[in-house]
C-alpha positions as CSV (number, residue, x, y, z in Angstrom):
1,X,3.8,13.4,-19.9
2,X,0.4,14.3,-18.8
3,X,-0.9,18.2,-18.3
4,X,-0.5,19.7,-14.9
5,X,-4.7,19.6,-14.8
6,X,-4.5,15.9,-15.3
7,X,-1.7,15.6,-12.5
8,X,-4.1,18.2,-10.5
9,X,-7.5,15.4,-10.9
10,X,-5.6,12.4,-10.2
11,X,-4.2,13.9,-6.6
12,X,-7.7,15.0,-6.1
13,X,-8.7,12.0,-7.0
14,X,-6.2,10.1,-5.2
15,X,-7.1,12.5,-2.2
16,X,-11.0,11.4,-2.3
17,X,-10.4,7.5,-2.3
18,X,-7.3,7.7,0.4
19,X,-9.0,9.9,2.7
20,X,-10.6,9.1,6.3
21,X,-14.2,10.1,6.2
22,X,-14.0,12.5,8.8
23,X,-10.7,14.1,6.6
24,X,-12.6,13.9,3.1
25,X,-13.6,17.6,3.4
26,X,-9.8,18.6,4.5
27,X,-8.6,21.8,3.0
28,X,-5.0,20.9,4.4
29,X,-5.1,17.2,3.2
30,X,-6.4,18.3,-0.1
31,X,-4.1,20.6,-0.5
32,X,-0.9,18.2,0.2
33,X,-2.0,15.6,-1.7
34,X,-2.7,17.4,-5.2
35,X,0.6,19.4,-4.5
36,X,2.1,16.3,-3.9
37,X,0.8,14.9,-7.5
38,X,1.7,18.4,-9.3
39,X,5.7,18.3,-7.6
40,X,7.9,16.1,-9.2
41,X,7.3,18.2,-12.4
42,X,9.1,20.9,-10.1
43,X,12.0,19.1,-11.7
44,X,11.5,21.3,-14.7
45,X,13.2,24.3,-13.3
46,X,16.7,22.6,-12.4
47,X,17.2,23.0,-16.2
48,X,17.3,26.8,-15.3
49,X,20.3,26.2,-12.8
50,X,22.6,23.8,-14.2
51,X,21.6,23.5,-18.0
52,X,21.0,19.4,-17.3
53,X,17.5,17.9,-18.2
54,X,16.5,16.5,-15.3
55,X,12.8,15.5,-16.1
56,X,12.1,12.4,-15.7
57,X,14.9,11.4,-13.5
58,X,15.2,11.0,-9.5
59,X,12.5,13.4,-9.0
60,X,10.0,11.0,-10.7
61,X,10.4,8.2,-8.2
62,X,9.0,6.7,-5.1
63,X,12.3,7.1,-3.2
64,X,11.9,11.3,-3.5
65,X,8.5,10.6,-2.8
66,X,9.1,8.9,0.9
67,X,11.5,11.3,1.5
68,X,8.9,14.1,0.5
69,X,6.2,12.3,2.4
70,X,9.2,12.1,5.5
71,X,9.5,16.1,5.2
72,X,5.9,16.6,4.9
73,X,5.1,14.6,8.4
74,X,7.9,15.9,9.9
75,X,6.7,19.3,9.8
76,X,3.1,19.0,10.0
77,X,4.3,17.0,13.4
78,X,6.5,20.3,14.2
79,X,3.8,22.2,13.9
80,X,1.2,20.3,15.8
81,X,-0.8,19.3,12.9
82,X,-3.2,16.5,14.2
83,X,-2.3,13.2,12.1
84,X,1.0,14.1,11.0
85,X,1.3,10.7,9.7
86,X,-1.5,10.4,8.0
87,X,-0.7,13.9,6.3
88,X,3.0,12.3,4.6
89,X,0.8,9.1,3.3
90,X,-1.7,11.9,1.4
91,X,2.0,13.6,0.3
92,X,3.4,9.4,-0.7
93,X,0.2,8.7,-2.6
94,X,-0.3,12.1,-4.4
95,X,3.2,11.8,-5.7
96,X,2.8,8.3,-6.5
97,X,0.1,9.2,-8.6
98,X,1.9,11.2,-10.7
99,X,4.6,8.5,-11.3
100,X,1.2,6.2,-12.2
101,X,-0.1,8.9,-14.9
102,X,3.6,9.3,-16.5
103,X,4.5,5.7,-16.5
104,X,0.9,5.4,-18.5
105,X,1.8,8.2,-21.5
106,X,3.2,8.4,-24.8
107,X,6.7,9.3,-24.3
108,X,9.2,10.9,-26.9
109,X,12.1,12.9,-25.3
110,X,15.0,10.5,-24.6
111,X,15.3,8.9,-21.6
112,X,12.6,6.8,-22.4
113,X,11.1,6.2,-18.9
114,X,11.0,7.4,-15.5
115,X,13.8,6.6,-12.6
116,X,10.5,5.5,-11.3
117,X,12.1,3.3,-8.2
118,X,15.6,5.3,-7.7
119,X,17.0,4.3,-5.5
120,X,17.1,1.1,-5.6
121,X,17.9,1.1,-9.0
122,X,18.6,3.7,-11.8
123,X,17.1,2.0,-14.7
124,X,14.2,3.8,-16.6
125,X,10.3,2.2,-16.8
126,X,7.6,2.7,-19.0
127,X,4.2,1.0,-19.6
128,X,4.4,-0.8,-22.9
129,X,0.3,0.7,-23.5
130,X,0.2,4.8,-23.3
131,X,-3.4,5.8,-22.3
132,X,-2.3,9.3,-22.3
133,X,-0.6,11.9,-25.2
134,X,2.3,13.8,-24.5
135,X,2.1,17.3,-24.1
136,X,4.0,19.3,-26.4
137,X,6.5,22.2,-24.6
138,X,6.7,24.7,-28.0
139,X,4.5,27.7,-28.4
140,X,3.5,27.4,-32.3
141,X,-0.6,26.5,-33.3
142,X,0.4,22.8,-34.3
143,X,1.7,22.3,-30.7
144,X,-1.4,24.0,-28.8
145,X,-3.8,22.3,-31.0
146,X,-2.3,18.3,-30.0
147,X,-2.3,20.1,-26.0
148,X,-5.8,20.6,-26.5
149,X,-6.9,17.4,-28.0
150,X,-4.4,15.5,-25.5
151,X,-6.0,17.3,-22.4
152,X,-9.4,16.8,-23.4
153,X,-8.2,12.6,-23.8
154,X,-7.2,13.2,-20.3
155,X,-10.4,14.6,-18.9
156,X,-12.4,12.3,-20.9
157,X,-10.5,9.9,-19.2
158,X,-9.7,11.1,-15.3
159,X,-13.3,13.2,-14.7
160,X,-15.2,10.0,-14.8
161,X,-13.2,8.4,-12.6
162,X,-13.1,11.8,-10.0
163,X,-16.8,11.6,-10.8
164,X,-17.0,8.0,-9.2
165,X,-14.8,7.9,-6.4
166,X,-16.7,11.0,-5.6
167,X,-20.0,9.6,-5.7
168,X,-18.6,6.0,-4.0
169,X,-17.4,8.2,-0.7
170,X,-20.7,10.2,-0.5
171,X,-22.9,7.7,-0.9
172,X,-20.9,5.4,1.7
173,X,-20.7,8.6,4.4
174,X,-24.4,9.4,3.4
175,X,-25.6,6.0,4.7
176,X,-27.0,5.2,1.3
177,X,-25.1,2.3,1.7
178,X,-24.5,1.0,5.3
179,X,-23.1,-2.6,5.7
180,X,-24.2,-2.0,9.9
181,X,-27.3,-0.7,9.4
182,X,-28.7,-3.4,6.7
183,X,-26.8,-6.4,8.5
184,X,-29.6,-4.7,11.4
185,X,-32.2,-4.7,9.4
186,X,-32.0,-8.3,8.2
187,X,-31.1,-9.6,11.5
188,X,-34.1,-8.4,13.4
C-alpha cells in the first residue's frame, strides 16, 4: 500500500481538479477531501480491538465510501454548511482516491486485493501493473530504507501531477486561458 503522504497528495490532488473555482481555496473542502483519502487506512486500528486484519477489506471500498460521503453531507447539512452536497462528493472522491492508489501497488500480505466494490460483491481486485511499492510495517534499517526509496517513487510520481493540476486550475481562474474572452476577441 502506498504511504499516508502519498494518500495525503492524491486527496489534495483530487481536491484541486474536483473543486469549484470559487471553493479551490476551501480550508473545509480541503480538509474533507484529503481526510477522506487518508481514512480507510483507519481500518488499521480494528486489529487493536478484535485481533482480525481487517486492512484491505470493507473499509477499502466505494460502498464505505458513499456511506462516508452520506455522513459527511448529512452533517455539514446539520450544521448549515453551505453546499452540503457538494462537501460528501469531495469526502466520495477523496476516498476513492485512495482505493485508486492501492488498487495501483505492489501487494504482498494475503488477501491479495481490495474489497474494492463491497457490497455488491466481496471478491478482492488488484491492478495486474503496480506503479507503486509497498510500504513495509517493521521497524528494522532494511525496512526504513525500501520506505524511503518507495516514498520517494511516490513523490517522483504524485508531485508532478499536484504540480499540474495546480497550474491547469490557476491558469484557467487567472484568465490565462479564457475560452469567453478569446471566442470575443476573434469574433469582433
Amino acid at each position: 500500500m502506498p504511504s499516508p503522504l502519498a494518500h495525503a497528495l492524491a486527496g489534495f490532488t483530487t481536491h484541486i481538479l474536483t473543486a469549484p473555482a470559487d471553493e479551490l481555496g476551501s480550508r473545509r473542502r480541503t480538509l474533507v477531501t484529503v481526510g477522506a483519502a487518508l481514512a480507510p487506512d483507519l481500518d488499521f486500528t480494528w486489529k487493536l480491538v478484535d485481533g482480525v486484519n481487517h486492512h484491505q477489506a470493507q473499509g477499502h471500498s466505494v460502498g464505505v465510501g458513499l456511506g462516508v460521503a452520506v455522513a459527511v453531507a448529512a452533517v455539514a447539512s446539520l450544521a448549515g454548511v453551505p453546499r452540503a452536497a457538494g462537501l460528501g462528493l469531495a469526502a466520495l472522491l477523496g476516498w476513492c482516491s485512495h482505493i485508486v492508489l492501492d488498487l495501483l501497488n505492489v501487494d504482498t500480505s494475503p488477501p491479495i486485493g481490495l474489497m474494492a466494490l463491497w457490497p455488491l460483491t466481496d471478491g478482492y481486485y488488484k491492478s495486474p501493473v503496480a506503479v507503486f511499492l509497498d510500504i513495509g510495517r517493521t521497524l528494522n534499517w532494511r525496512t526504513v530504507r525500501h520506505d524511503a526509496i518507495a516514498i520517494a517513487w511516490e513523490l517522483a510520481l504524485v508531485c508532478p501531477v499536484l504540480v499540474a493540476a495546480w497550474r491547469m486550475r490557476t491558469r484557467r481562474r487567472s484568465g490565462a486561458w479564457d475560452g469567453a474572452r478569446f471566442r470575443e476577441q476573434i469574433s469582433g
